[in-house]
N, C-alpha and C positions, 0 to 999 in steps of 0.2 A: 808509351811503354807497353812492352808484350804482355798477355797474361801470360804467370806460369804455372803449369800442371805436374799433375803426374800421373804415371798410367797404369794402372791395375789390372794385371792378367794372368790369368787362374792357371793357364797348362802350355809352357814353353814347348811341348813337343808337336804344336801346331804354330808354327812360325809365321805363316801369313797373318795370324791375328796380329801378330806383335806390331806385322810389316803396314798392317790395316790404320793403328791406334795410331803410330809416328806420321803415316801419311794423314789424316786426320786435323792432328797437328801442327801441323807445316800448313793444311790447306786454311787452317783457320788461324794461325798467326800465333798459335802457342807455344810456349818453350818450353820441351822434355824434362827437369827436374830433375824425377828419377822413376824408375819403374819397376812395381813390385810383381812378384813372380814365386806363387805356390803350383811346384810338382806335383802333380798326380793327385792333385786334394778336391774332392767333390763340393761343389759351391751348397749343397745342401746343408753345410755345415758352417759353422762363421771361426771352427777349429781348425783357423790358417794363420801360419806365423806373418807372413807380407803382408797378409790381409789385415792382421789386427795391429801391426806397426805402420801400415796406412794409415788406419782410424786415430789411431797413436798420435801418429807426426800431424796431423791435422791440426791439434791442439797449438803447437805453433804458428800456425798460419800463415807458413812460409811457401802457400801455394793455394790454389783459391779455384781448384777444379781439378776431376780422376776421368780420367779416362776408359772406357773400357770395350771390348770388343763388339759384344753385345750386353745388353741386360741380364741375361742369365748368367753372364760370365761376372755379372758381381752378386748376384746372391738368386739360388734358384728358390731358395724359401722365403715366401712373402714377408715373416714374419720380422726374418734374419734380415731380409733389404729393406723393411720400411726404418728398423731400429737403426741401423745404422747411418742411411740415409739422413737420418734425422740426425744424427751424433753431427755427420759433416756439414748438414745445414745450419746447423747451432755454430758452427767453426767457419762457415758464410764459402763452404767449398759446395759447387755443384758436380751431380756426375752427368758426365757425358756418353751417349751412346754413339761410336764411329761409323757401326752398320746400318743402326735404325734412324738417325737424323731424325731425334723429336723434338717438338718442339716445347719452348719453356714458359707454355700457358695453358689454361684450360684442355684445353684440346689435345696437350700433348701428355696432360696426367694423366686423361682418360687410355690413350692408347697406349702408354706406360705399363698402367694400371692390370691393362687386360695381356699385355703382353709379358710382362712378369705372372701373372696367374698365371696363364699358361703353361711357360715356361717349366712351374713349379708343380701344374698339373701332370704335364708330360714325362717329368721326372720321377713324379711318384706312381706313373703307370711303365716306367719300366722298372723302379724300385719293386713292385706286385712281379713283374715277371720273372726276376729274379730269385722273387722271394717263393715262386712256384717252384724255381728249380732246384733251391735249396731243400724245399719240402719233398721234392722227390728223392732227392740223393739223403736223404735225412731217415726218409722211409723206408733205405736199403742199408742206413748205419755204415753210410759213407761220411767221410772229411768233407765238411760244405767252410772251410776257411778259417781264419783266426788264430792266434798262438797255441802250439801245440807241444804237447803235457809234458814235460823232461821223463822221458822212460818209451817214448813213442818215433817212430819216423811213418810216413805216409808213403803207400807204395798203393799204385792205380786206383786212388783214395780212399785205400782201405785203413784204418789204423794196424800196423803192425809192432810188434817190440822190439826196442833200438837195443842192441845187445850191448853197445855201451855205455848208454847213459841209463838202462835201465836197474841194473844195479845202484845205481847213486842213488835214484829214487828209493829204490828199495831200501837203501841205509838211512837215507833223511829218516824215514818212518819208524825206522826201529832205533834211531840215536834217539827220537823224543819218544819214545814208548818206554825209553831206558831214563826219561829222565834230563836227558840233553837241552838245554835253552837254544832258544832260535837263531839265535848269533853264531853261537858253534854250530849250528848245521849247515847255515850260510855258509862261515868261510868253509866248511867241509867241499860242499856240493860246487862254489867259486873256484877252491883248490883243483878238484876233480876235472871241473870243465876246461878250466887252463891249463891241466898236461892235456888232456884231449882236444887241445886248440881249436875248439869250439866258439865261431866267429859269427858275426848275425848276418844273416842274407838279404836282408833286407834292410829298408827304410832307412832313419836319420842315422845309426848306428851301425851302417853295413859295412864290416870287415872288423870292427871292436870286436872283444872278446864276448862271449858271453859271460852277465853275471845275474846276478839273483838279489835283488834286495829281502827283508826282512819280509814284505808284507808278498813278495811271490814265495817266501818260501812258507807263509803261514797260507796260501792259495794251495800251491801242491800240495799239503798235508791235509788240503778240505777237498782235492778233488778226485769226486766220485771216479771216473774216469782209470783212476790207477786199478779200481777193484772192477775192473769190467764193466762199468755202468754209461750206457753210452747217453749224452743229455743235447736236445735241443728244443729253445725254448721252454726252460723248464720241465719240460717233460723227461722224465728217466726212465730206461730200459736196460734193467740190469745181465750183467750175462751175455753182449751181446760182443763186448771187442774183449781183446786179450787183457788179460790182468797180470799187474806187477808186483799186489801186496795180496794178503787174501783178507777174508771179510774182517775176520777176526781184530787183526791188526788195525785197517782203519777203523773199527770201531774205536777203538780205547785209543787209539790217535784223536777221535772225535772229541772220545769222554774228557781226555784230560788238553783240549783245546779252548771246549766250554768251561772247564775249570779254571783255566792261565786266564780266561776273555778278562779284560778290563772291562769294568760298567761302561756300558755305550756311552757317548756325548750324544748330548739332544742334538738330532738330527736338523738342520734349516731346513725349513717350510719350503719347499717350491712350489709356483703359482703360473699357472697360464693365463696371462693376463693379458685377453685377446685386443682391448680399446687401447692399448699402450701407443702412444704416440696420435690417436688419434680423438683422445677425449679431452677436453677442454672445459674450465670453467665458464659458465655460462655468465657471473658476473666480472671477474676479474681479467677473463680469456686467458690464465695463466693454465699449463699443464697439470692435467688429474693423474698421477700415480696411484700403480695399484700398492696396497699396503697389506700384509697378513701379521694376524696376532695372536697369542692368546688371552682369555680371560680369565678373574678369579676361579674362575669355575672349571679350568682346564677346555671350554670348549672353545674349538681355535674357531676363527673371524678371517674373512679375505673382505675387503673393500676397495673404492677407489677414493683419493683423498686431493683436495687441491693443495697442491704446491704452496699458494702464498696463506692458506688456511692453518698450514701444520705450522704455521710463522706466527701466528694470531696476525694475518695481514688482510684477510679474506672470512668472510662470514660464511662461504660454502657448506653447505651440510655432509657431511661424511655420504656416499651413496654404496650401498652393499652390491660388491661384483655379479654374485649368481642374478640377482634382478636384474640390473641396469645390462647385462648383455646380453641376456636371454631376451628385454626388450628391443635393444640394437637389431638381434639374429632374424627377430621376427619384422621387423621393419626392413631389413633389409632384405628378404626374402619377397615382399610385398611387391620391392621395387622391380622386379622379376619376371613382370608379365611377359606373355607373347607379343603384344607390342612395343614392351619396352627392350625386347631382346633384339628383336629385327632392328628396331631403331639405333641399339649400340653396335649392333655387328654393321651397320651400313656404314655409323659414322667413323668404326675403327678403321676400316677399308679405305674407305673415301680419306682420310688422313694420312694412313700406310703409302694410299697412293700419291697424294698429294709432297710427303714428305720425298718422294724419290725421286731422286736428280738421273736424266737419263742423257743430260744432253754430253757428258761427257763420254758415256758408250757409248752414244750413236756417232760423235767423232772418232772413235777407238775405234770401229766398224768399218767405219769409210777407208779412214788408213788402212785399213787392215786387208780392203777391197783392194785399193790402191795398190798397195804393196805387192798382193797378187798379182794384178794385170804387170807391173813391172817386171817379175819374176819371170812371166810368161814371154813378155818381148824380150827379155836377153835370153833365153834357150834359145828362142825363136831366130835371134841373131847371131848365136851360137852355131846352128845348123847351117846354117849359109857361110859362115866367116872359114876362108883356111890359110891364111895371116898368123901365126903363131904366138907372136907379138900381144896381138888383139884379143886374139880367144884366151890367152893368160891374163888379160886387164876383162876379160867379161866373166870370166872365172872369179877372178876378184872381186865384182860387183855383185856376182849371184851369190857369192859367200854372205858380202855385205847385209846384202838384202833379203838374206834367209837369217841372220841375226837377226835382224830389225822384226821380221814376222814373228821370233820367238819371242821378242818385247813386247809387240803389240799384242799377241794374245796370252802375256801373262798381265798384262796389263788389264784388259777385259776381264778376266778372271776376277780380279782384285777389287773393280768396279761391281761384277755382277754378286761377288760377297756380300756389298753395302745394299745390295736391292732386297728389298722386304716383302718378301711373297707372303700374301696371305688373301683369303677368300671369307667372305661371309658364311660360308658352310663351316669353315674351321671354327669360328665366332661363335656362333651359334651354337655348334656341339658342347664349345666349352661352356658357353652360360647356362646352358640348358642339364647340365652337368654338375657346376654347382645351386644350380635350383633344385634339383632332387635329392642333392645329399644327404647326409646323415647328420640330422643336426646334435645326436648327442656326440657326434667325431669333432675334438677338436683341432685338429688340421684343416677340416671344415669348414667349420666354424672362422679359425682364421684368414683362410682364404676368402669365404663370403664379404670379409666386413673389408679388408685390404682391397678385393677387386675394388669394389661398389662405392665405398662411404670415402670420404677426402677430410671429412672432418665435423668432429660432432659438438654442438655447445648446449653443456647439460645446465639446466636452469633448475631452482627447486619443486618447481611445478612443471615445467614444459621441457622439450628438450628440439633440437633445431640441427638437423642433420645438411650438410654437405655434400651431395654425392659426387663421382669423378666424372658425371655425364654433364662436362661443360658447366661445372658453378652450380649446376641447379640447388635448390633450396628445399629442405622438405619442413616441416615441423609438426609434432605431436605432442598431444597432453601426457605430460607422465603420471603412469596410473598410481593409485596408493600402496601402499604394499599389501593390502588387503584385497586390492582390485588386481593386483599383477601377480596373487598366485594362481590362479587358476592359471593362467598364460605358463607359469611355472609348471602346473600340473603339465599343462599341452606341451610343455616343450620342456624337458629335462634339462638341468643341466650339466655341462659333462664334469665328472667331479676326476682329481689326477690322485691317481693313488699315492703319489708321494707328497701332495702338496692337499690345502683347507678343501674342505667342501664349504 
């Protein structure tokens, strides 16, 4: 019986991938399923509807492998692909790479490994160039993107005032300055925009009307923006785009916003919890999750906790996040050397090479030779022939045979797709890359432990690391916690402003 898949690919307006996955599948005996497909969605996010109806349907286990173009085309953020990778491996689905041809041992986590770093490295160095030119056009209090204010249109991405919808605004402001509830300004501003057949331009809603829920029109009535204050990155500079309301007004729009506020809800704790999927009980080998609390004392707590422990099935000791991965960062940094870097850039290469299959180009080549030299003998008997008969049957053949050459060299094309170029100098640059990092950055951070570590077994005293360099084994005494702050002191940890320190 066949396996069956399905095939996961992030951006339909590059077709050959598609044509890449199915060929794939056919050459290894699997059957198509079904194939998911996010438009224009940047794999840096795991905020993809196919994507997360993948993960989804996994749970049935009506298919037992995904297919994907390349590795970055399922998750460019390490953090986003080990999580879920692990969701499908618990559901006994593997993913497959069509381009890269890795392999499903030691040898192939490592060059997974480094190849998704990468991936994710390269990403976030054109994310920075981006975020350069945002900052320039930001610094001239130009439009650098994003939903723009009901009372504004963008013209050579200057903010200007939309003569239509900038009245509406203006009325939202002074119906609740009058006293108005936010409902009645809704349907006001809803009303307004649907005689002005105001339709959306974009995205999942392009050609719906515009409307405005409750909580955009409690946004409009807090955005600086309408008083001239132009804001990027938190930073405000008032006075600098056209204004719709004046100061006045949005102030006592402010005053009596913070008077309607409902007492906040306690906010949930969020935690970057870099060892996630990759820390383990050291006696039960069952998964350590991280956990955040608070205590009588209101001082909130992040830990890591074993699974069969919060069961009472495990005697594990609770182990506190900021230590246990501040000791990880620093051992895994260790692993780092100049020898150890040459040594992984040789062996990713030496694999890259080893995984690619050439012998089918180099028949694609031949024919492709082939086809030539036939091309050239019917011209060639073309010139000499004047048979009428004959020259329309060699007419017909040099058609034939100029089809077949645009086969054969899309054919090659689609071959040289699957070929995995890379060199030791690219290796190299990225390891040496995350050797120097910033260890209080946690994207860093994440990325260091994802390359490097395959899996960690934390014991109450000792702790026994995994790396992805072919099984290797490390293990270290774990210090006390009196012995591992100094290590604390040397190496901070990164604390998230919205989540425990």
């Amino acid at each position: 019986m066949q396996d069956t898949v399905r095939i996961n690919k992030q951006n339909n307006l590059l077709c050959g991938q598609l044509k890449v996955c199915r060929e794939y599948a056919e050459k290894n005996g699997y059957t198509v399923i079904n194939e998911y497909i996010d438009e224009a969605v940047t794999g840096m996010s795991d905020n993809r509807p196919s994507f997360l109806k993948m993960i989804e349907d996994s749970n049935k286990k009506n298919f037992n492998a995904v297919i994907v173009y390349q590795l970055d085309r399922f998750a460019r953020d390490r953090y986003v692909s080990a999580r879920y990778k692990h969701k499908l491996k618990q559901n006994n689905v593997r993913v497959f790479s069509a381009r890269e041809n890795i392999a499903d041992d030691a040898s192939g986590i490592l060059m997974e490994s480094v190849l998704e770093g990468m991936a994710e490295y390269y990403s976030r160095e054109l994310g920075q160039k981006v975020e350069r030119g945002m900052k320039i056009n930001a610094s001239k209090f130009l439009y650098i993107g994003g939903c723009i204010t009901l009372g504004f249109k963008i013209v050579d991405k200057k903010y200007t005032i939309d003569d239509e919808t900038a009245p509406i605004t203006l009325n939202a402001y002074k119906m609740y300055d009058n006293d108005h509830t936010i409902m009645e300004i809704q349907e006001y501003v809803n009303n307004q925009l649907k005689l002005l057949d105001r339709r959306y331009e974009n995205g999942k809603k392009k050609g719906q009307l515009v409307q405005y829920s409750k909580g955009s029109i409690r946004n409009l009535l807090a955005d600086k923006r309408c008083m001239g204050t132009y804001i990027y990155k938190g930073e405000e500079t008032p006075d600098v785009i056209p204004k719709i309301v004046d100061v006045d007004l949005f102030n006592r729009v402010q005053e009596r916003l913070e008077k309607n506020k409902h007492s906040p809800s306690r906010l949930k704790t969020t935690n970057d919890y870099i060892l996630t999927t990759k820390l383990f009980c050291g006696h039960c080998k069952d998964m350590m999750v991280g956990v955040c609390g608070t205590s009588r004392t209101e001082k909130r707590y992040a830990y890591y906790s074993c699974n069969k422990s919060r069961k009472k099935l495990c005697n594990k000791k609770n182990v506190q996040k900021e230590y246990i991965e501040n000791l990880i960062v620093e051992e895994a940094r260790k692993i780092l050397t100049d020898e150890n870097i040459e040594k992984i850039a040789k062996t990713v290469v030496e694999l890259a090479d080893k995984e690619r299959d050439t012998t089918k180009l180099e028949k694609l080549n031949k024919l492709l030779l082939e086809n030539k030299k036939q091309k050239t003998n019917l011209f060639d008997s073309l010139k000499v022939c004047d048979i009428d008969s004959v020259r329309k049957s060699i007419f017909k053949e040099i058609v034939k045979v100029e089809q077949e050459h645009t086969d054969i060299e899309n054919q090659i094309q689609i071959e040289k797709a699957k070929k995995l170029d890379l060199d030791e100098t690219q290796v190299r640059f990225f390891l040496n890359q995350i050797r120097s990092g910033d260890v209080n950055n946690i994207k860093y951070r994440k990325m260091l432990v994802n390359v490097l570590i395959n899996k960690i077994y934390l014991y109450d005293d000792n702790v026994t690391i995994f790396l992805n360099t072919q099984d290797k084994e490390y293990s270290t005494k774990v210090p006390t916690i009196e012995e591992a702050e100094v290590r604390i002191k040397d190496i901070p940890a990164h604390h998230n402003k919205n989540g425990c320190k």
